[in-house]
N, C-alpha and C positions, 0 to 999 in steps of 0.2 A: 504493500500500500504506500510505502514512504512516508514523509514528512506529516503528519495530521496538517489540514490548514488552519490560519486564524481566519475566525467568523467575523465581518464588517459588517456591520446593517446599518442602512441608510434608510434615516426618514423621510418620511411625504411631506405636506405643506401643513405643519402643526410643529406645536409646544411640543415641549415632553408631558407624556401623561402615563402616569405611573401605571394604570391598566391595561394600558395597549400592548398586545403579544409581543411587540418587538422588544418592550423595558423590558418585559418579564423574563424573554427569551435567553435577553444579555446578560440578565442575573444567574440562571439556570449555566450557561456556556462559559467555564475558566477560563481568561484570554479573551474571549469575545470583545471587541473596538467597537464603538459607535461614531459613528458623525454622530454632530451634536445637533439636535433640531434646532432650524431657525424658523418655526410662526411661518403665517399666514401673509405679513406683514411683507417680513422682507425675501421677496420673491426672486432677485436675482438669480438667476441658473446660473452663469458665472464666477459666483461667489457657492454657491449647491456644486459644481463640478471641482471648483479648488478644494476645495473641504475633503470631497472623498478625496483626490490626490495628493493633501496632507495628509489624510487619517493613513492611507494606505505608505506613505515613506515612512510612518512611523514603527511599521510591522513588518518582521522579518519573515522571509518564506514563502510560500503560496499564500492565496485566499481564495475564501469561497464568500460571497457578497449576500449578504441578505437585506433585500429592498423591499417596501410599499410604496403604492401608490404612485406620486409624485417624484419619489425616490428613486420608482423604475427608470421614469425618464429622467432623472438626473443622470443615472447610471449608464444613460444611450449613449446621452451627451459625450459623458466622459469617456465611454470607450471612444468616443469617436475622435478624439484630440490626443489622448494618454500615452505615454510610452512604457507605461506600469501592467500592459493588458494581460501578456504572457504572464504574468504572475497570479491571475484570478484563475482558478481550477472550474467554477462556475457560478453561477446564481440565481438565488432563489426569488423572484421575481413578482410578488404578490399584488395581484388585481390594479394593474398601472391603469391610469386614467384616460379616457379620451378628452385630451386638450381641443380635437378639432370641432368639440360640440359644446356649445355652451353647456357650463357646468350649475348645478341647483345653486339655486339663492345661497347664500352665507360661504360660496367657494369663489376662486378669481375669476375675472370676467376674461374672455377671451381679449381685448384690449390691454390688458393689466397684464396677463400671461406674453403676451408680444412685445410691450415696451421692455419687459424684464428678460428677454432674449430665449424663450421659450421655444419660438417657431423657428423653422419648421423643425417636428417633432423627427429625431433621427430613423429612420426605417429602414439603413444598411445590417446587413447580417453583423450580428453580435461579434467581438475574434475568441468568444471564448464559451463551454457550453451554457447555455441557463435552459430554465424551467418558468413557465408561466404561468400561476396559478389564478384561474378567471372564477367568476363570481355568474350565475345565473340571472341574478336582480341589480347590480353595481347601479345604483344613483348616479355614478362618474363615471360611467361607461357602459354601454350597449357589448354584447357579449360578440357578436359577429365580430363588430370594430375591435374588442381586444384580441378575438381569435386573428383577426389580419394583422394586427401589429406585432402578434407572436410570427407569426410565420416569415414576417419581414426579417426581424429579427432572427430569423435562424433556430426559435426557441420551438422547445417540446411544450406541452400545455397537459395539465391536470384541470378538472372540473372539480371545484370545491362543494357545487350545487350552491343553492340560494340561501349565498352568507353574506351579501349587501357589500357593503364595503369591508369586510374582514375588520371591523376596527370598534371598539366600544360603544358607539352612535348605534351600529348594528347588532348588538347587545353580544359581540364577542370579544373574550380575553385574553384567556390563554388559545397558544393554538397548538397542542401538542405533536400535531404532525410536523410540525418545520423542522425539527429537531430531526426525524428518519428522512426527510428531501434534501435537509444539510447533506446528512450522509452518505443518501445514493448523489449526491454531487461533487463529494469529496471521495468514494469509492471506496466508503467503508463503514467505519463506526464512530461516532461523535462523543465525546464524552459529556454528558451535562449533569446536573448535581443529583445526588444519589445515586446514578445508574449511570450504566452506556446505552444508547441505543442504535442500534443498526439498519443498515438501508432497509431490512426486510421487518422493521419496526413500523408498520402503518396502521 
């Protein structure tokens, strides 16, 4: 198997909130790195793709990247500029947004997502593998649209079925499965607190 990777996960366009699968995730994984969320507020992509590109010189070895949301496409972004790519073993990819359809009340407007360098949304094949986990009902995304933006991207896709946006608002926490998709992405076993779990952990 080699080297175990360190886990990165990249947030979406939010605070941190202590419920959300990803805090809990990072608490559960030894080593685990977070970008540190920056809000709603300040939307720059530019400043969302440096971040990861910090976070990631901080950490020696492979990675395997664990994103939501907004986060996905952060993640587009930066593969698309980075010279750190060969170092991501793969990524876990949870229910990214369609940026090209107006988004519900209380998220950024499509205006707001283009002044802050959003557009257009990357749809070259990924250089490295991921996984795309889509949502049946996503409020921020039509499930076709994110099956086509998986496929751009080069990624494989799991159907969670109708978990909304995977995130607290959707009345979910924990997500115990990320922990066995880290690991079929890493190509093996993850170690997280109490236990190991293995790719065939679903």
């Amino acid at each position: 198997m080699g080297t175990p990777s360190t886990v990165l996960i990249v947030p979406g366009l939010r605070d941190h909130v202590a419920e959300h699968w990803q805090t809990l995730l990072a608490a559960r994984l030894p080593g685990a790195h977070s970008v540190p969320p920056m809000g709603r507020e300040a939307l720059d992509c530019a400043a969302r793709v440096e971040a990861i590109e910090q976070a990631l010189s901080v950490i020696d070895g492979p990675v395997v990247i664990v994103a939501h949301s907004g986060g996905c496409l952060a993640v587009a972004h930066w593969a698309a500029q980075t010279g750190q790519a060969r170092r991501v073993r793969g990524a876990l990819l949870a229910v990214p947004p369609d940026f090209d359809t107006p988004l519900p009340a209380g998220y950024p407007a499509i205006d707001a997502l283009r002044a802050a360098g959003w557009f257009p949304v990357p749809r070259q094949r990924l250089p490295f593998p991921s996984l795309v986990a889509t949502s049946q009902n996503d409020p921020l995304g039509a499930l076709d649209r994110v099956q086509a933006l998986a496929r751009d991207w080069g990624s494989q896709t799991v159907d969670l079925g109708a978990v909304g946006h995977l995130n607290p608002a959707s009345g979910y926490g924990e997500w115990p499965q990320a922990v066995a998709r880290i690991a079929a992405l890493d190509g093996g076993s993850v170690q997280a607190t109490g236990r190991a779990l293995s790719a065939s952990s679903c």
